[in-house]
C-alpha positions as a Markdown table, in Angstrom:
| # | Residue | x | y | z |
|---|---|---|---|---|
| 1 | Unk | -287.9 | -78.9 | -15.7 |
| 2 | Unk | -287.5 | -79.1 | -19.4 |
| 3 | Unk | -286.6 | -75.8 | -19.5 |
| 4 | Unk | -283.7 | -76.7 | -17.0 |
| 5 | Unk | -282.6 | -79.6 | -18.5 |
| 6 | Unk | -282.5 | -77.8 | -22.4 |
| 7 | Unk | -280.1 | -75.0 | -20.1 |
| 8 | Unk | -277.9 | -77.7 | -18.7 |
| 9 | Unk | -277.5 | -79.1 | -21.7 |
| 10 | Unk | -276.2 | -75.8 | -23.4 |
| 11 | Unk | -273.8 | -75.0 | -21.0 |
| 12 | Unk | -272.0 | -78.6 | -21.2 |
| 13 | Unk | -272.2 | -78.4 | -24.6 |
| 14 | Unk | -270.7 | -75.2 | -24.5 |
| 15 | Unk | -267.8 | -76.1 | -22.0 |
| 16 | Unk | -266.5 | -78.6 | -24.4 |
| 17 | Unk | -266.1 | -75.8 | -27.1 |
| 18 | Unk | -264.7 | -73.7 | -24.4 |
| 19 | Unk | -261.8 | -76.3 | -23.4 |
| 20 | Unk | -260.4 | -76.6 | -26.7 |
| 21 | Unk | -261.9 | -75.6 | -30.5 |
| 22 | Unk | -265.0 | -73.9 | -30.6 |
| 23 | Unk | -267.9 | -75.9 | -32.6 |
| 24 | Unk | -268.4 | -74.6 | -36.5 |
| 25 | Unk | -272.3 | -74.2 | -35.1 |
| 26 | Unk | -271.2 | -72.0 | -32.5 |
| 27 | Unk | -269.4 | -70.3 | -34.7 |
| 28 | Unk | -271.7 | -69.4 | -37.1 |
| 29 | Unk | -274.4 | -69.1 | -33.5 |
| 30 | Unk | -271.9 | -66.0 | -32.8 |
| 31 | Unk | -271.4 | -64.4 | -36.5 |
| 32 | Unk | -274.7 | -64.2 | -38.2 |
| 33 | Unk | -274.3 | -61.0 | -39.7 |
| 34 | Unk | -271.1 | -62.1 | -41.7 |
| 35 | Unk | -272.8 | -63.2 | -45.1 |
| 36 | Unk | -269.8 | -63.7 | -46.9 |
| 37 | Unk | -267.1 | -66.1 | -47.6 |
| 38 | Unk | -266.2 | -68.5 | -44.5 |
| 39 | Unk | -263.5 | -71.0 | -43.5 |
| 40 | Unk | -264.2 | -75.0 | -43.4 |
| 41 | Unk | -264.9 | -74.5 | -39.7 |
| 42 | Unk | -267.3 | -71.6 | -39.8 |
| 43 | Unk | -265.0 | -68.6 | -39.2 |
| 44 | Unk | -265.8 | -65.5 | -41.2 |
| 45 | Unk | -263.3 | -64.7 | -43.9 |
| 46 | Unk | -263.5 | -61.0 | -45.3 |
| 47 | Unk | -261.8 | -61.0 | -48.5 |
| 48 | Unk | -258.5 | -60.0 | -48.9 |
| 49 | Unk | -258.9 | -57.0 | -51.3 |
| 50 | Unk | -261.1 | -55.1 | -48.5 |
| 51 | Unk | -257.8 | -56.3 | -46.1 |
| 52 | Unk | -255.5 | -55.0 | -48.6 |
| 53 | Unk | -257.8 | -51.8 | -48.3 |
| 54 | Unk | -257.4 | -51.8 | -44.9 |
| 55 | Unk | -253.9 | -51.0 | -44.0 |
| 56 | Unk | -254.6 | -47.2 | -45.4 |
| 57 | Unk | -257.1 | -46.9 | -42.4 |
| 58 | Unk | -256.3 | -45.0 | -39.4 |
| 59 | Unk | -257.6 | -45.9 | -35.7 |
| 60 | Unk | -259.4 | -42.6 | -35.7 |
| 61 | Unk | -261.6 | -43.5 | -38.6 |
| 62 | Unk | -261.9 | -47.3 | -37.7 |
| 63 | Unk | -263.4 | -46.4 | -34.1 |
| 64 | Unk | -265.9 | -43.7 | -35.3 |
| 65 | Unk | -267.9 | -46.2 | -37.3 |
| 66 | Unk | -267.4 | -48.9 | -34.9 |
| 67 | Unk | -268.9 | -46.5 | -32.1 |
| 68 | Unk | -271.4 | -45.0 | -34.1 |
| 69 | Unk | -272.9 | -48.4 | -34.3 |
| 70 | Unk | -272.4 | -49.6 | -31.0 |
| 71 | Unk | -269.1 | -51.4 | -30.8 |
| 72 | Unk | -268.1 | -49.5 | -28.2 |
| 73 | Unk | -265.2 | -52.5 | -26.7 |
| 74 | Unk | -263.0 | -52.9 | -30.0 |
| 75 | Unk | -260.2 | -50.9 | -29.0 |
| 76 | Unk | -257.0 | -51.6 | -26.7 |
| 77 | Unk | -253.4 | -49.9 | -26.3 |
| 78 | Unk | -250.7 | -49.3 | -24.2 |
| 79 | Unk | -248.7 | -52.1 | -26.3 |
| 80 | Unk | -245.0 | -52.6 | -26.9 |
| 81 | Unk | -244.3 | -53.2 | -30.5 |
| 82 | Unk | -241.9 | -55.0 | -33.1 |
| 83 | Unk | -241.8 | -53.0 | -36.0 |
| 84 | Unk | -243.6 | -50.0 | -34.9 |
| 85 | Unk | -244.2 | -48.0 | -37.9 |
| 86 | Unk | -245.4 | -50.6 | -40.2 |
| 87 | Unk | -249.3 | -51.8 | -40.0 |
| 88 | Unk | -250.8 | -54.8 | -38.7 |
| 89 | Unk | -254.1 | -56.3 | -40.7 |
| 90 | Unk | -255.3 | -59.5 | -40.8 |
| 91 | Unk | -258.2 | -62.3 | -39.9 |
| 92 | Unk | -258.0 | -63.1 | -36.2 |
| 93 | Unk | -257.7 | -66.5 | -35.0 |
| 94 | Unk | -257.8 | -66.4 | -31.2 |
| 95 | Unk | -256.0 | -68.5 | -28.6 |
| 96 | Unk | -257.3 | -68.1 | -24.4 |
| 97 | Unk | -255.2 | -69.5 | -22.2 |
| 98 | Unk | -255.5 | -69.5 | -18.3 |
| 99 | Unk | -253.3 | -70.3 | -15.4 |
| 100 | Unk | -252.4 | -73.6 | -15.3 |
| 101 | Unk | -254.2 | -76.0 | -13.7 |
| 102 | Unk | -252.9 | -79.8 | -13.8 |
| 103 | Unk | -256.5 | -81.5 | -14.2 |
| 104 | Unk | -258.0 | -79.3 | -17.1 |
| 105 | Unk | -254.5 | -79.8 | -18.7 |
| 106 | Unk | -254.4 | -83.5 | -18.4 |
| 107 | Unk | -257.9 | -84.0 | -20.1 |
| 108 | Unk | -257.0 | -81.1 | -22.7 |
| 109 | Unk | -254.2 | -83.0 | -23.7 |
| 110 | Unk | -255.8 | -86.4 | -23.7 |
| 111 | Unk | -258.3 | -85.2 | -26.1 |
| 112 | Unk | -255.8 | -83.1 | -28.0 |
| 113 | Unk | -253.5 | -86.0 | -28.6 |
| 114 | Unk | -255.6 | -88.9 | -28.7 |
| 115 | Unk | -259.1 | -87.6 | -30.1 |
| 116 | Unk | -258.1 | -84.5 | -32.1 |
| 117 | Unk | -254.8 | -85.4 | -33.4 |
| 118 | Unk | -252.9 | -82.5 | -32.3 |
| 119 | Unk | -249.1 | -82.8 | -31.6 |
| 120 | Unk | -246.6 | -81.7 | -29.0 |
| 121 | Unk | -247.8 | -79.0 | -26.5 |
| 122 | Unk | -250.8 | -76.8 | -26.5 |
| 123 | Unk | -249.2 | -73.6 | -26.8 |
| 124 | Unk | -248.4 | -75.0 | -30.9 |
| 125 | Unk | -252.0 | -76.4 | -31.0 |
| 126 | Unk | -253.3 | -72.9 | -32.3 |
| 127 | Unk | -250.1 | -72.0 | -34.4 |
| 128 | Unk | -250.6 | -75.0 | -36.8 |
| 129 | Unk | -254.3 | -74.2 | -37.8 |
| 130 | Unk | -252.9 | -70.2 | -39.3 |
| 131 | Unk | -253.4 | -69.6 | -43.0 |
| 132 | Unk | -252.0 | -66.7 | -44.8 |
| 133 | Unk | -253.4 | -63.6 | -43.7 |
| 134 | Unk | -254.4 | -64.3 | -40.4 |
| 135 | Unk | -253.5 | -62.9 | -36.8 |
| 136 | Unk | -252.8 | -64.5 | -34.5 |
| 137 | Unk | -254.2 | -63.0 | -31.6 |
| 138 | Unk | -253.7 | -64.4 | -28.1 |
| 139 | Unk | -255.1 | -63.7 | -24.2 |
| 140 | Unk | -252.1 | -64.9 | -22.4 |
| 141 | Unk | -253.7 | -63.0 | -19.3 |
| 142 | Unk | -250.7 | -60.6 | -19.1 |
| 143 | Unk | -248.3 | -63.9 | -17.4 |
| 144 | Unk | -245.3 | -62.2 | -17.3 |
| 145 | Unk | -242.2 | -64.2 | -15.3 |
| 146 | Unk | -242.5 | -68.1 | -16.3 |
| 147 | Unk | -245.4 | -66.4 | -19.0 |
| 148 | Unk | -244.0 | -66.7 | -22.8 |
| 149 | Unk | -245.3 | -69.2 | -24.4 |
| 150 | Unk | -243.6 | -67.2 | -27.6 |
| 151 | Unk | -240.3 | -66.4 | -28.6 |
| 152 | Unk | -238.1 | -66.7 | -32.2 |
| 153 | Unk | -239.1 | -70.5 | -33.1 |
| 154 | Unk | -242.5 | -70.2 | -33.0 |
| 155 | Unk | -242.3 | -66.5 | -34.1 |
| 156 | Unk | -240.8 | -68.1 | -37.1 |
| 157 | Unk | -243.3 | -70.5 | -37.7 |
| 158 | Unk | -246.2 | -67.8 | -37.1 |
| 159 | Unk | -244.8 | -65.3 | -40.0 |
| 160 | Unk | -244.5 | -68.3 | -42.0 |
| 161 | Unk | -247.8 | -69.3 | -42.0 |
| 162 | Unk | -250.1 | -66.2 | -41.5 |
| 163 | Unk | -247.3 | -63.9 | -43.8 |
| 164 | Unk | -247.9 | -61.8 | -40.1 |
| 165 | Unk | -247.5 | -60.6 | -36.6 |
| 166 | Unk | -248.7 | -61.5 | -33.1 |
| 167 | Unk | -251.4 | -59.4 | -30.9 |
| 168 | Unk | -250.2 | -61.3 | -27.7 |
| 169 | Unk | -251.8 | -59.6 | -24.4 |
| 170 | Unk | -248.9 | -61.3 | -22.2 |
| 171 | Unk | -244.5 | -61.3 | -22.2 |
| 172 | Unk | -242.8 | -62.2 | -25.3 |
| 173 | Unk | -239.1 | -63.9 | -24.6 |
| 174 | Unk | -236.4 | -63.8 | -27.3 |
| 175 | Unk | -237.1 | -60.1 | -28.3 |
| 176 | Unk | -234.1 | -59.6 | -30.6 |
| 177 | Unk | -235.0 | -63.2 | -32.8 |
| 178 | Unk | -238.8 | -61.6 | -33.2 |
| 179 | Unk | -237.2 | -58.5 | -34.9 |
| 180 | Unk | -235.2 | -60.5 | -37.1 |
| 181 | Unk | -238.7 | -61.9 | -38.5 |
| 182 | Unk | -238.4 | -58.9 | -41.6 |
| 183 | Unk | -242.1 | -58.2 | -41.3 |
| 184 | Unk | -243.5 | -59.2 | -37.9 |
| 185 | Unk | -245.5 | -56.9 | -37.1 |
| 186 | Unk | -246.2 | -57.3 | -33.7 |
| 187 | Unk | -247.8 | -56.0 | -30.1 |
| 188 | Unk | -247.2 | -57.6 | -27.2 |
| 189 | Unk | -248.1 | -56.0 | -23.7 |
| 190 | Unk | -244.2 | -56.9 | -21.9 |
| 191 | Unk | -241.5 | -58.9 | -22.0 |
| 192 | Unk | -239.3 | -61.6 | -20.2 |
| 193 | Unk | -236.4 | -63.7 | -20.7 |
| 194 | Unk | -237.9 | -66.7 | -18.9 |
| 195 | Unk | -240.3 | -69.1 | -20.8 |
| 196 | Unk | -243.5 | -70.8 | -19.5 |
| 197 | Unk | -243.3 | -73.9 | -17.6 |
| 198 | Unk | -244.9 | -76.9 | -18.5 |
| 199 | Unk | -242.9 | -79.9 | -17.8 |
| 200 | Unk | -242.4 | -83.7 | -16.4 |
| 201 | Unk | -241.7 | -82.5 | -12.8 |
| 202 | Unk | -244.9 | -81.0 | -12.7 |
| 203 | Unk | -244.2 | -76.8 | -13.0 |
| 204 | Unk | -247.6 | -75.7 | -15.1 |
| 205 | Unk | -247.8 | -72.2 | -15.7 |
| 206 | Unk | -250.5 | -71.8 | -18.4 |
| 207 | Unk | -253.6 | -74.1 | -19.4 |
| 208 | Unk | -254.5 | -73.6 | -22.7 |
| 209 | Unk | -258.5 | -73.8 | -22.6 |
| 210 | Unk | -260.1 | -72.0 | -26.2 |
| 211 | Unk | -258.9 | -72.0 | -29.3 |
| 212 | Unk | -261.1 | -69.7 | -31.8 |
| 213 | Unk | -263.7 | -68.6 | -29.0 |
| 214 | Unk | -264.2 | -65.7 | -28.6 |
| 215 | Unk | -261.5 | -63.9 | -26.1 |
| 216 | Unk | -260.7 | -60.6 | -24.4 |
| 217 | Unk | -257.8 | -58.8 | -25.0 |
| 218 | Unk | -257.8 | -56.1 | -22.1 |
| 219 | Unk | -260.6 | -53.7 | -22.6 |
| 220 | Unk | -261.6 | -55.2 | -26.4 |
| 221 | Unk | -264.2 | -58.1 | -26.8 |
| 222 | Unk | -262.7 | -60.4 | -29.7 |
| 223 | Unk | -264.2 | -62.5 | -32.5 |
| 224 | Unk | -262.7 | -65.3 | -34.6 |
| 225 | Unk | -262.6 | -63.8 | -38.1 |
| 226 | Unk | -262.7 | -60.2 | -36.7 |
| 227 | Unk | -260.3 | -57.9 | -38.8 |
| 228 | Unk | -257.4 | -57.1 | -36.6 |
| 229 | Unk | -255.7 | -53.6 | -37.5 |
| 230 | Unk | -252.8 | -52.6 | -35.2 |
| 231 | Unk | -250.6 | -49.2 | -35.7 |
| 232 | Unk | -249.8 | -46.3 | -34.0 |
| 233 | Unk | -249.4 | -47.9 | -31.3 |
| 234 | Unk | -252.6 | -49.2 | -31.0 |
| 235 | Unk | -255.1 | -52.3 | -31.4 |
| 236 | Unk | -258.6 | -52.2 | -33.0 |
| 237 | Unk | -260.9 | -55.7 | -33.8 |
| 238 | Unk | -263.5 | -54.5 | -36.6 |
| 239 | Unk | -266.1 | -56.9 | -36.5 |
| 240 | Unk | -265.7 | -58.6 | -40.1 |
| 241 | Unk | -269.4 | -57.3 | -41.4 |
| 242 | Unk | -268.3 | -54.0 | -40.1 |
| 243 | Unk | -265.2 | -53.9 | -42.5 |
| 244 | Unk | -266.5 | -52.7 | -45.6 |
| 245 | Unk | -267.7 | -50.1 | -44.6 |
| 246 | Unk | -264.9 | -49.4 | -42.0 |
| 247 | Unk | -262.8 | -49.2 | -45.5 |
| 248 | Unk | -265.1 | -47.0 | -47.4 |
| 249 | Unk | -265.5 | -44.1 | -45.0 |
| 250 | Unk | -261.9 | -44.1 | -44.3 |
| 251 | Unk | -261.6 | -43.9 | -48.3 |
| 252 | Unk | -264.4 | -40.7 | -48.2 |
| 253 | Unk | -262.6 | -39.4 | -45.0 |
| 254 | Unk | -259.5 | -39.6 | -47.3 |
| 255 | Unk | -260.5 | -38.1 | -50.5 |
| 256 | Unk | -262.1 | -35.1 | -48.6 |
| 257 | Unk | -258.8 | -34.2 | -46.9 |
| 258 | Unk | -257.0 | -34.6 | -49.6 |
| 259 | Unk | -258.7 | -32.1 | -51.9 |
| 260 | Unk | -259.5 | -29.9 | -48.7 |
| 261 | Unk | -256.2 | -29.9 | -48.2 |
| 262 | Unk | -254.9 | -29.1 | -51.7 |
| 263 | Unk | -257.7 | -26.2 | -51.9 |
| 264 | Unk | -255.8 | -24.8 | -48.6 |
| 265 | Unk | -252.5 | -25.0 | -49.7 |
| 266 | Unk | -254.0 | -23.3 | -53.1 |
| 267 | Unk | -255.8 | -20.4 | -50.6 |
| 268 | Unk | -259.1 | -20.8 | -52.9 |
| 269 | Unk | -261.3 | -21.9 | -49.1 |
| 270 | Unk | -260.8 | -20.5 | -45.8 |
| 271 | Unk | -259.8 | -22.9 | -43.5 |
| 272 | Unk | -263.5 | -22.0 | -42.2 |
| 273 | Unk | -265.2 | -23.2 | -45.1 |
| 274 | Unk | -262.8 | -26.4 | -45.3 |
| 275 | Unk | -263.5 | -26.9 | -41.6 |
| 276 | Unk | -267.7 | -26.4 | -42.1 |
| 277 | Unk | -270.2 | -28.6 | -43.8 |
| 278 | Unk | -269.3 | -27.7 | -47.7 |
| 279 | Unk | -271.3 | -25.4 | -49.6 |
| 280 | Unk | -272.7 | -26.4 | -52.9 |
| 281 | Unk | -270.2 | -25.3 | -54.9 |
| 282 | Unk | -267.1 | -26.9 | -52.9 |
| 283 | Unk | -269.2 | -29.9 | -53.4 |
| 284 | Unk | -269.3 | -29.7 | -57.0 |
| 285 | Unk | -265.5 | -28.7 | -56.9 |
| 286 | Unk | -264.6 | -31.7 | -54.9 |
| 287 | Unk | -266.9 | -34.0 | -57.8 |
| 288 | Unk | -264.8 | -31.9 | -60.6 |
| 289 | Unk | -261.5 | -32.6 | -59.2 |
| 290 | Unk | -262.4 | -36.6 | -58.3 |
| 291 | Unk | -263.2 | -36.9 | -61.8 |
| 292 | Unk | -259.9 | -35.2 | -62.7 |
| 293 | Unk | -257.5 | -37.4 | -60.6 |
| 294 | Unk | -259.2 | -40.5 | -60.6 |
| 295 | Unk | -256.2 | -42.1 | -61.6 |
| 296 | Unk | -253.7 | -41.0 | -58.9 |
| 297 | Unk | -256.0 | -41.2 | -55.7 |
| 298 | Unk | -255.1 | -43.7 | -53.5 |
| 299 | Unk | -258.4 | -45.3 | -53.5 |
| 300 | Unk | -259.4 | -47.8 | -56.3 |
| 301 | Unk | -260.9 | -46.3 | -59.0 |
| 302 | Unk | -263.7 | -48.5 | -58.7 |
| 303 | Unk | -264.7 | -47.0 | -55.3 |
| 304 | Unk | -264.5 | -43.3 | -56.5 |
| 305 | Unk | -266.3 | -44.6 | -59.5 |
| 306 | Unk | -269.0 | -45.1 | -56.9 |
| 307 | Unk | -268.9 | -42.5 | -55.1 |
| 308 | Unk | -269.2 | -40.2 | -57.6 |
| 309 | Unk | -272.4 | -41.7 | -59.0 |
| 310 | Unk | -274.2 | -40.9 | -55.3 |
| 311 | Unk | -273.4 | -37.1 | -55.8 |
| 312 | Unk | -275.9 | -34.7 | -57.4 |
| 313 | Unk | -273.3 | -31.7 | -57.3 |
């Protein structure tokens, strides 16, 4: 019975996270391999210099060290985009919504307004907690007609306090004021010229029931303070103790291509021996030329700094 009771009490306790803002205890429940720096209500902040880093990462390199440690649900595509070839990095903060349902909505807003001091309508509640260098990332449960809860005003107000784009599984409406945003970089899965419904007469399209829980977007399972990077097409969540190192193989991957590619183009390796696990003395050629054009690599010197002082060649 105790047993029961303790279990009953955990799921009530965490259906009142789930309707609106996940708990700071939950949060830090659900992260406890983030050891760094975290926001005033628990969610993991990963520096910005290892975000800065980021944007030089490719999918590719960002999904083989997710997978070879098990993160095998980070990775979704099949987006439409707003700015296409730029790249997408940031801190997620994550929004769930669900079709609407008039009694979940009428408490949700009760507590919102009344308890929480939130203002106007929920679909805002989540776009007035984003800081600078977040995404805001959103499971709009792919509502399409009567779905947008986004279009150019609160795309304005999204770059203008993140400094970024949208990952919105769901329509967009006002397409051609989102690309007048300069840098908002953006994925979205469709879009419509209608708008959600959510009015006096009673039309209720979407309920908005987590904000900064964790969510699905498609195939990917997403974390509050996850890193989001979005290019190519494409949408990966690095879990945020995963980034550094996410960033530093992609900066080994980098350097090694680089000179293999140079030593090609110079015809002193086969592309056989570029191709191959290195010899000894490609290793010690790859050291050699590090040390040469530390300078101009684009990887901090402090990295290859590093690096170098883990190779015996």
């Amino acid at each position: 019975m105790k047993i029961l009771f303790s279990l009953v009490c955990f799921l009530l306790a965490g259906f009142a996270s789930f309707s609106q803002q996940i708990s700071k205890a939950e949060l830090l429940f659900l992260t406890p391999e983030w050891k760094g720096e975290r926001f005033p209500d628990g969610r993991p902040k990963v520096p910005d210099e290892i975000l800065k880093r980021m944007k030089l990462v490719t999918l590719e390199e960002a999904w083989a060290v997710l997978k070879g440690s098990n993160y095998k649900h980070q990775y979704e595509d099949g987006w439409q985009t707003i700015n296409p070839d730029s790249v997408l990095v940031g801190r997620a903060l994550t929004a769930t919504f669900m079709p609407g349902r008039p009694d979940i909505q009428r408490v949700t807003d009760d507590r919102g307004h009344n308890k929480d001091g939130r203002i106007k309508s929920q679909n805002s509640w989540p776009i007035d907690m984003l800081v600078k260098g977040d995404v805001y990332v959103v499971d709009q449960f792919e509502a399409h007609e009567d779905g947008p809860t986004i279009g150019d005003n609160l795309g304005n107000s999204i770059f203008t306090k993140s400094g970024n784009g949208i990952v919105y599984y769901g329509a967009v409406r006002d397409i051609n004021g989102l690309k007048e945003i300069g840098s908002f970089t953006s994925f979205f899965k469709t879009y419509h010229p209608s708008h959600h419904l959510n009015n006096a007469d009673g039309e209720l399209n979407t309920t908005l029931i987590g904000i900064n829980t964790p969510t699905r977007i498609g195939k990917a399972t997403v974390m509050p303070g996850d890193v989001v990077l979005g290019r190519d097409g494409g949408v990966i969540f690095i879990p945020p103790h995963m980034a550094e190192k996410v960033v530093k193989t992609s900066e080994i991957v980098r350097l090694r291509d680089l000179f293999g590619h140079q030593r090609l183009r110079e015809q002193k390796y086969t592309p056989g021996q570029i191709d191959s696990r290195w010899s000894d003395d490609i290793e010690r050629d790859f050291s050699q030329w590090l040390n040469q054009h530390i300078d101009k690599l684009p990887v901090p010197k402090e990295q290859i700094q590093e690096l170098l002082k883990t190779r015996t060649w």
